[in-house]
ZABAFI-947900 format. One record per atom (N, C-alpha, C, O): x, y, z; residue in one letter; atom name. Coordinates in nm, 3 decimals, always signed. Last residue first. Example, Ala and Ser with C-alpha at 12.3 -4.5 7.8 and 13.67 -1.06 7.14 Angstrom:
<nodes>
- X:Y:Z:r:a
- +1.285:-0.225:+0.708:s:N
- +1.367:-0.106:+0.714:s:CA
- +1.290:+0.003:+0.787:s:C
- +1.341:+0.114:+0.804:s:O
- +1.319:-0.569:+0.780:a:N
- +1.230:-0.450:+0.780:a:CA
- +1.320:-0.330:+0.780:a:C
- +1.424:-0.332:+0.846:a:O
</nodes>
This chain:
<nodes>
- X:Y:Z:r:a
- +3.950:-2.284:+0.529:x:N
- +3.871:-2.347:+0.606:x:CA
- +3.940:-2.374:+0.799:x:C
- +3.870:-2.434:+0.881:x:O
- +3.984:-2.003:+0.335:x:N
- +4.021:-2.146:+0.427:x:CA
- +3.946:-2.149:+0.479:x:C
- +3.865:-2.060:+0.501:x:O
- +3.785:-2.030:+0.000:x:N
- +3.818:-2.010:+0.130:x:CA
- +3.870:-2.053:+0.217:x:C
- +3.835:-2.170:+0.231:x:O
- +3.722:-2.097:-0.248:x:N
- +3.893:-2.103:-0.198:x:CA
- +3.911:-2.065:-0.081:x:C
- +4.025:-2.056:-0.036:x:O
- +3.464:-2.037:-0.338:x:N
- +3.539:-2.156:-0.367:x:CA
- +3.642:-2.204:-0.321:x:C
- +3.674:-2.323:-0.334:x:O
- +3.442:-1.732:-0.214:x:N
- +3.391:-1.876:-0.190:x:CA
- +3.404:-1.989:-0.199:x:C
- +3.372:-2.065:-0.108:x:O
- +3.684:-1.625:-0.385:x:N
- +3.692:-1.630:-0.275:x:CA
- +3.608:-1.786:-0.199:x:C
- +3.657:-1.890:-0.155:x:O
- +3.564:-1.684:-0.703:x:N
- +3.647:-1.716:-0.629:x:CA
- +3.710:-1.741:-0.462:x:C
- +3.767:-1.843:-0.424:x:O
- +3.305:-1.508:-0.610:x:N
- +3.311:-1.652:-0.633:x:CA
- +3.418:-1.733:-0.616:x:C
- +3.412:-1.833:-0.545:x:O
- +3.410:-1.275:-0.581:x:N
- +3.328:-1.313:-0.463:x:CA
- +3.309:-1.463:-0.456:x:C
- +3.300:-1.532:-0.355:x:O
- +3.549:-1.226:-0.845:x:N
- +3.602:-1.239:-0.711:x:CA
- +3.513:-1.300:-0.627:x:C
- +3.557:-1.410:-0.594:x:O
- +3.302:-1.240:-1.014:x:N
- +3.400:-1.329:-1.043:x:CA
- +3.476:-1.356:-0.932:x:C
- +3.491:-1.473:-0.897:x:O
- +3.068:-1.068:-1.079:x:N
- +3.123:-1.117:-0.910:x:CA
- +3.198:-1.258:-0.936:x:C
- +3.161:-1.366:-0.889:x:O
- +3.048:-1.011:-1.327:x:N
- +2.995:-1.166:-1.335:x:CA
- +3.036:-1.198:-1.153:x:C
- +3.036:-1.310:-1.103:x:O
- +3.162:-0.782:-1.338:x:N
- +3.030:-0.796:-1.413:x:CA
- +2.958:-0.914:-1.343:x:C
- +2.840:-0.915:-1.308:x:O
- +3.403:-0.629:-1.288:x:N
- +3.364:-0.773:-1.211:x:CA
- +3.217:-0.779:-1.257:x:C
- +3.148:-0.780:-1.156:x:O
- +3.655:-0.476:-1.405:x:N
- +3.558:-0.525:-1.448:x:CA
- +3.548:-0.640:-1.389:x:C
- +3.625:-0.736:-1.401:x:O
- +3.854:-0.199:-1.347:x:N
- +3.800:-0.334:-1.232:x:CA
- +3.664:-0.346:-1.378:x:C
- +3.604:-0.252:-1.430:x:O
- +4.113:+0.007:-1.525:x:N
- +3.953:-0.035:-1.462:x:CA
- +3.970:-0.147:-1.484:x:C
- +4.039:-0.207:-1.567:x:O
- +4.346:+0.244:-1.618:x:N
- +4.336:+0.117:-1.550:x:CA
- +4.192:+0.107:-1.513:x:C
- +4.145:+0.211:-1.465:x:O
- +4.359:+0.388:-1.946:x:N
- +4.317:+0.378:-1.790:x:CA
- +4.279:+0.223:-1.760:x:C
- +4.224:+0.131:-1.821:x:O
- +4.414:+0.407:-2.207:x:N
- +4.510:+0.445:-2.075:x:CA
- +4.454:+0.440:-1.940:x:C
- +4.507:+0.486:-1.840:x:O
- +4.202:+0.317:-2.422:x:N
- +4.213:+0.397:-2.358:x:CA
- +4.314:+0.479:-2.239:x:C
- +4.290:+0.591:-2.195:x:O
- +4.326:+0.081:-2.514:x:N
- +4.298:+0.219:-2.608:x:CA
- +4.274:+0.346:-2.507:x:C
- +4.326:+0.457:-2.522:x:O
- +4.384:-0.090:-2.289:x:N
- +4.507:-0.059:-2.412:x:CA
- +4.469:+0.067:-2.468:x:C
- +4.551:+0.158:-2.477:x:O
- +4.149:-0.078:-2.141:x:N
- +4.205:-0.014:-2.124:x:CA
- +4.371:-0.015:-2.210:x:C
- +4.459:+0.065:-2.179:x:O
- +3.854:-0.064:-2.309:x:N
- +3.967:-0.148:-2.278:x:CA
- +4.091:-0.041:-2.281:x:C
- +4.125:+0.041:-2.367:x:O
- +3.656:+0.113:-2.421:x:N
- +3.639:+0.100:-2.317:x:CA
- +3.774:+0.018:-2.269:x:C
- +3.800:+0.054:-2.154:x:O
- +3.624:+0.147:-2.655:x:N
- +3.627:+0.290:-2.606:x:CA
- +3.631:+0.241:-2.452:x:C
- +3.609:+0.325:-2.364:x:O
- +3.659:-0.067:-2.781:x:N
- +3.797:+0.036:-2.808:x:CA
- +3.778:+0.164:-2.720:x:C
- +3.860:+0.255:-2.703:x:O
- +3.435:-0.267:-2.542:x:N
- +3.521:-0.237:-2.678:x:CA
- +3.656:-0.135:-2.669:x:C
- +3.734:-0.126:-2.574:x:O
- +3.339:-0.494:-2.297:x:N
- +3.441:-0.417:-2.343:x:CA
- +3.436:-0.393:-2.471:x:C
- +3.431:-0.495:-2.539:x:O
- +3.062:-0.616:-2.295:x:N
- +3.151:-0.586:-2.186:x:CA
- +3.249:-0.499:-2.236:x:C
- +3.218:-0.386:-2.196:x:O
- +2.799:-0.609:-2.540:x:N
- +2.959:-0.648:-2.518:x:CA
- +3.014:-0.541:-2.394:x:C
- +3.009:-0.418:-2.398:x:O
- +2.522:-0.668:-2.691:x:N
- +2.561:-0.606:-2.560:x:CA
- +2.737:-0.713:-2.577:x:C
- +2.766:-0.828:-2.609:x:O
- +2.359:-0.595:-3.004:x:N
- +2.420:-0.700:-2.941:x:CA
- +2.542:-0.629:-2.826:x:C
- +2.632:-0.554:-2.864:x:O
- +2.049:-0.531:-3.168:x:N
- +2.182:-0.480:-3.065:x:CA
- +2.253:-0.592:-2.926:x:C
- +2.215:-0.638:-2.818:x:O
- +1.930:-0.534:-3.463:x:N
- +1.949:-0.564:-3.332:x:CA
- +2.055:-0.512:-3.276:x:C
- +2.144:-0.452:-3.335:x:O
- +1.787:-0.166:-3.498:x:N
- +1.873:-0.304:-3.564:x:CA
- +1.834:-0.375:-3.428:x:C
- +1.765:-0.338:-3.333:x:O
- +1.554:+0.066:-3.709:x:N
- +1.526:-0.023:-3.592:x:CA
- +1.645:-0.134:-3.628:x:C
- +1.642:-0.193:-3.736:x:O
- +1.581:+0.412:-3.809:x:N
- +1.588:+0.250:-3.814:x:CA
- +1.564:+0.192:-3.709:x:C
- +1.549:+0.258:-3.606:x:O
- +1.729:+0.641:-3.776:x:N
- +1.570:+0.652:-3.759:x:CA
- +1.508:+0.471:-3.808:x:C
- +1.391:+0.442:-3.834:x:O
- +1.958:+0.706:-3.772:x:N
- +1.883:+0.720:-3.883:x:CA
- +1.786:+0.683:-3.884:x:C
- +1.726:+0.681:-3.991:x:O
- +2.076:+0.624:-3.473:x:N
- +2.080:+0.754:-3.546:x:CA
- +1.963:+0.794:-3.680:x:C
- +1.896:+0.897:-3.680:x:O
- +1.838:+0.370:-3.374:x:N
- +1.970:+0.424:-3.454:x:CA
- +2.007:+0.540:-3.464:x:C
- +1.895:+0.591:-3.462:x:O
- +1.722:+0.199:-3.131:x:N
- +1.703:+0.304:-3.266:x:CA
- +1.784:+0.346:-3.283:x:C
- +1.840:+0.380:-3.179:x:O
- +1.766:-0.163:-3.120:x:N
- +1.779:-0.002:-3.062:x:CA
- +1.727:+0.073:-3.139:x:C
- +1.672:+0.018:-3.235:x:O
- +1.646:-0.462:-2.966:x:N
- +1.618:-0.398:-3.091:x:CA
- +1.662:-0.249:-3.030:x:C
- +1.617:-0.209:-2.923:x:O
- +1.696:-0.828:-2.878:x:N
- +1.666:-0.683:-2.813:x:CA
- +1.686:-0.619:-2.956:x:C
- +1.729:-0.685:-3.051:x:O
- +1.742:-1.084:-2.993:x:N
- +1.608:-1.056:-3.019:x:CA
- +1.567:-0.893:-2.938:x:C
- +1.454:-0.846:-2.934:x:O
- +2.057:-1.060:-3.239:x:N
- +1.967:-1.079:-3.054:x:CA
- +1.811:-1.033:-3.128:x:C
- +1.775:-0.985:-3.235:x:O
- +2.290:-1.220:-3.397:x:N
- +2.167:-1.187:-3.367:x:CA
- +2.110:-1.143:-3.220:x:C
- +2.128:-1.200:-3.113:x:O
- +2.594:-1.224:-3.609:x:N
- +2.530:-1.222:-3.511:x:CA
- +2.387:-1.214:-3.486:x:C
- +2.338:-1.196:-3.598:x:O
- +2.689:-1.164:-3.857:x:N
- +2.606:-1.250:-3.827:x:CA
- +2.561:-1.327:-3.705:x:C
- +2.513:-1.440:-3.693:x:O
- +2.719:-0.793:-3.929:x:N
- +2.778:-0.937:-3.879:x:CA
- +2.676:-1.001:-3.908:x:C
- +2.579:-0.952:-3.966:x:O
- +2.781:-0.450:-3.972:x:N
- +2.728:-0.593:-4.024:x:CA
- +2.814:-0.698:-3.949:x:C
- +2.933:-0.695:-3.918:x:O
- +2.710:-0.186:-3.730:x:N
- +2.826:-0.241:-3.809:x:CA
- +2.760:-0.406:-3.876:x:C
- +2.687:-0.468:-3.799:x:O
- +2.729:+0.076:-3.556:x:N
- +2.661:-0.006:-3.621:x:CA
- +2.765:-0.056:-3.722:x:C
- +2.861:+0.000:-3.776:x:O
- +2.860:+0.115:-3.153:x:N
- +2.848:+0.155:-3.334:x:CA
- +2.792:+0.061:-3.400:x:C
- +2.785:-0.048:-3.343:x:O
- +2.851:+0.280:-2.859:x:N
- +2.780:+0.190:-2.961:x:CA
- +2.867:+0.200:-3.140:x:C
- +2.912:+0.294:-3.207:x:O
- +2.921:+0.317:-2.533:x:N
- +2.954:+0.334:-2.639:x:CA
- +2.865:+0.265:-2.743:x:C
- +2.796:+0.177:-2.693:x:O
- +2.853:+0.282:-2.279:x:N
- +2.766:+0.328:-2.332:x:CA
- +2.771:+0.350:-2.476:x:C
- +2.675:+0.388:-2.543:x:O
- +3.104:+0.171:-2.120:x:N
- +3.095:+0.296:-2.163:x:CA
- +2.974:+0.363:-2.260:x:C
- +2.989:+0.474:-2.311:x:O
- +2.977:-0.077:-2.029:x:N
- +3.038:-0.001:-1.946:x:CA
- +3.077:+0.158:-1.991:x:C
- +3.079:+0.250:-1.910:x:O
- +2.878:-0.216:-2.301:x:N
- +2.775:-0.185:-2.161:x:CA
- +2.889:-0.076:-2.068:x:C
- +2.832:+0.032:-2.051:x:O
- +2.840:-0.094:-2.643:x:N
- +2.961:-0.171:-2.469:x:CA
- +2.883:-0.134:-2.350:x:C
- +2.836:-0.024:-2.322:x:O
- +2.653:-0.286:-2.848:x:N
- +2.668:-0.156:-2.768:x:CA
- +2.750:-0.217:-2.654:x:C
- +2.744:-0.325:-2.595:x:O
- +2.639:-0.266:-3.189:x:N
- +2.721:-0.348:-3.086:x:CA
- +2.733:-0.233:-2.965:x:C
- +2.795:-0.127:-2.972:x:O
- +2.360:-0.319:-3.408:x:N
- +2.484:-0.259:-3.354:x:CA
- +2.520:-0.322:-3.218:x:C
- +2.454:-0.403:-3.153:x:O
- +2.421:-0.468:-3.731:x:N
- +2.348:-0.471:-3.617:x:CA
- +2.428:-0.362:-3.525:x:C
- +2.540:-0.321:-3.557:x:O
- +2.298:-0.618:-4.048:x:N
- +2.370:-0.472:-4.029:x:CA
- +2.268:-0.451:-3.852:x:C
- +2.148:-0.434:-3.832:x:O
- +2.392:-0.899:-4.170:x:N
- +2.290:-0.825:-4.159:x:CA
- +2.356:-0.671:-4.045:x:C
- +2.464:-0.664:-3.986:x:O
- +2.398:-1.213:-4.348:x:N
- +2.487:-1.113:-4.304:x:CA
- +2.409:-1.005:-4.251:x:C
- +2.303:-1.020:-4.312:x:O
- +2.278:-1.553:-4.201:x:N
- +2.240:-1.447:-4.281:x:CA
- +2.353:-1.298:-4.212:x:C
- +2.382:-1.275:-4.095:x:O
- +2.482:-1.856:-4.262:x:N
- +2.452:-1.729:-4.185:x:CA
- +2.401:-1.634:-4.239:x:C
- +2.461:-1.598:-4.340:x:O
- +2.509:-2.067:-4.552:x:N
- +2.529:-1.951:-4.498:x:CA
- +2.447:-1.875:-4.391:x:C
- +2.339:-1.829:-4.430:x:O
- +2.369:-2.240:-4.664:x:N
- +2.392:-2.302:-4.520:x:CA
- +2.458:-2.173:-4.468:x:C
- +2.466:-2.161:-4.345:x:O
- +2.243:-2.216:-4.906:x:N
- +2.161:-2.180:-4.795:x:CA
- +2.202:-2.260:-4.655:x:C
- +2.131:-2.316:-4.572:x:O
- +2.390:-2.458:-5.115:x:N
- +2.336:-2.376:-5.108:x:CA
- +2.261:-2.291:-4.988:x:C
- +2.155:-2.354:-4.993:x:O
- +2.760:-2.535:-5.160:x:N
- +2.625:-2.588:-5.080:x:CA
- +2.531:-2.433:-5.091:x:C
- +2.582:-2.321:-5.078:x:O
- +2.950:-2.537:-5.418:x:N
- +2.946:-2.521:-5.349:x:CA
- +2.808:-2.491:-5.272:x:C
- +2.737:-2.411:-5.333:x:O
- +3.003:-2.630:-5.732:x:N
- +3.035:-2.745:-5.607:x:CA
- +2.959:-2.687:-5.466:x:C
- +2.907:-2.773:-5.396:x:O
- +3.048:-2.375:-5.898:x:N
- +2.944:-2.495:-5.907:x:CA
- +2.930:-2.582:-5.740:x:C
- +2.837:-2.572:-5.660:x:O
- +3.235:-2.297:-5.803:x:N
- +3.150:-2.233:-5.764:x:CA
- +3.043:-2.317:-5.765:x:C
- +2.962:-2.337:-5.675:x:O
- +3.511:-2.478:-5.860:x:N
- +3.483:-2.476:-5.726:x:CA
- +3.319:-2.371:-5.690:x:C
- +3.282:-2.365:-5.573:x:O
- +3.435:-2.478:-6.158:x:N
- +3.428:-2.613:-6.056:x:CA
- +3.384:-2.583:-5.936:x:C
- +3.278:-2.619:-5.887:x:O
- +3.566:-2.204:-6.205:x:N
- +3.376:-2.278:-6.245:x:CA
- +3.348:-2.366:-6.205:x:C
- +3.227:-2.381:-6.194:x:O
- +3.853:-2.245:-6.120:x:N
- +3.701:-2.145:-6.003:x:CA
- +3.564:-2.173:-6.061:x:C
- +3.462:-2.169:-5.992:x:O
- +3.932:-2.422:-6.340:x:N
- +3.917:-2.472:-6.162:x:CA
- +3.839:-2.348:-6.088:x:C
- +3.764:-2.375:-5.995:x:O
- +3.851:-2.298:-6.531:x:N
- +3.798:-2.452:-6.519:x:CA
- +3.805:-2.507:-6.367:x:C
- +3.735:-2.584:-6.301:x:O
- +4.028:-2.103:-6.523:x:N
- +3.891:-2.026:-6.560:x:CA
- +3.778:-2.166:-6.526:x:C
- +3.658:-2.152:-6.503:x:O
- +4.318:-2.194:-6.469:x:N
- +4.250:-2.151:-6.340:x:CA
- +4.078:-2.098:-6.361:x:C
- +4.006:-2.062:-6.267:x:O
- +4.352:-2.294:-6.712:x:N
- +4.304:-2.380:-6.632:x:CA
- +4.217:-2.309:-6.546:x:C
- +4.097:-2.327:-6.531:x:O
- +4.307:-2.048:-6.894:x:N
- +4.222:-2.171:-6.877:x:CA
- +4.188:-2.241:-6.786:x:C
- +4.074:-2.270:-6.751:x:O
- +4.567:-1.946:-6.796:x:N
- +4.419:-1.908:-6.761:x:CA
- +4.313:-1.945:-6.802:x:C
- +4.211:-1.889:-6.762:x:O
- +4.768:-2.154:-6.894:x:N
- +4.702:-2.113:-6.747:x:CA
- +4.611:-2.045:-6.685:x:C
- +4.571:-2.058:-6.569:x:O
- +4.669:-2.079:-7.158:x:N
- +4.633:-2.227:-7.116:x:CA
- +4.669:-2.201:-6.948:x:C
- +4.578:-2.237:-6.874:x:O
- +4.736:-1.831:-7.150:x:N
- +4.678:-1.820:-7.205:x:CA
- +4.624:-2.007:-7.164:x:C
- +4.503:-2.017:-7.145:x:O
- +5.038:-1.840:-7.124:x:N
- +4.984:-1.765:-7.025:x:CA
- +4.819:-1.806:-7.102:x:C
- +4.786:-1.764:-6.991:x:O
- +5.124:-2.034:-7.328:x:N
- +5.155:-2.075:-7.215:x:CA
- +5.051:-2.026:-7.093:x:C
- +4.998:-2.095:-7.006:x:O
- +5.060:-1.811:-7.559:x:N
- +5.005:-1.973:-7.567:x:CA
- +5.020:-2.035:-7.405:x:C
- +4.918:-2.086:-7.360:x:O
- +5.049:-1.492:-7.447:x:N
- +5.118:-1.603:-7.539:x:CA
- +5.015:-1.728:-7.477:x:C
- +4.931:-1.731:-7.387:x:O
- +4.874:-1.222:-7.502:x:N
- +4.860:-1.369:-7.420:x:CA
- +4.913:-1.456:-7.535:x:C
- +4.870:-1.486:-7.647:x:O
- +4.932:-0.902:-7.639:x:N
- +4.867:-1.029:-7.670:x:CA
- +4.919:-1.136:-7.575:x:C
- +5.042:-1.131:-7.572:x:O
</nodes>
């Protein structure tokens, strides 16, 4: 049995989370939605929920249609998980640098 003490603290806290649910804004949430994330350099993919979006679309394993949101690196591709050293210049980051810093 809930003595008197434990029993008025779970009051309160039953008066302060019906407050804080009440209070809170309707339809400003992000919609959650089940997309997949494909690594451009290893071709890798997996499906997974976020609230992300793209307007490109893959087919799935299960015969679905998600969006698919393109990422430079994941776990199958960075080289902590993997052990291998690799050059990612996607964006000719060097070539730009150079141009910017050339002597003159």
């Amino acid at each position: 049995m809930i003595g008197f003490e434990e029993d008025k603290i779970m009051s309160i806290f039953a008066i302060l989370f019906e407050k804080e649910t009440r209070d809170m804004k309707k339809d400003i949430h992000p919609e959650y939605k089940e997309v997949v994330f494909l690594d451009t350099t290893s071709e890798f993919k997996f499906l997974t929920k976020s609230t992300m979006t793209s307007k490109e679309t893959i087919k799935w394993e299960d015969g679905n249609e998600y969006p698919v949101i393109k990422v430079e690196v994941s776990s199958a591709s960075h080289p902590f998980y993997t052990g291998k050293k690799i050059f990612l210049d996607t964006a000719g980051r060097v070539e730009k640098f150079n141009r910017k810093y050339k002597k003159k």
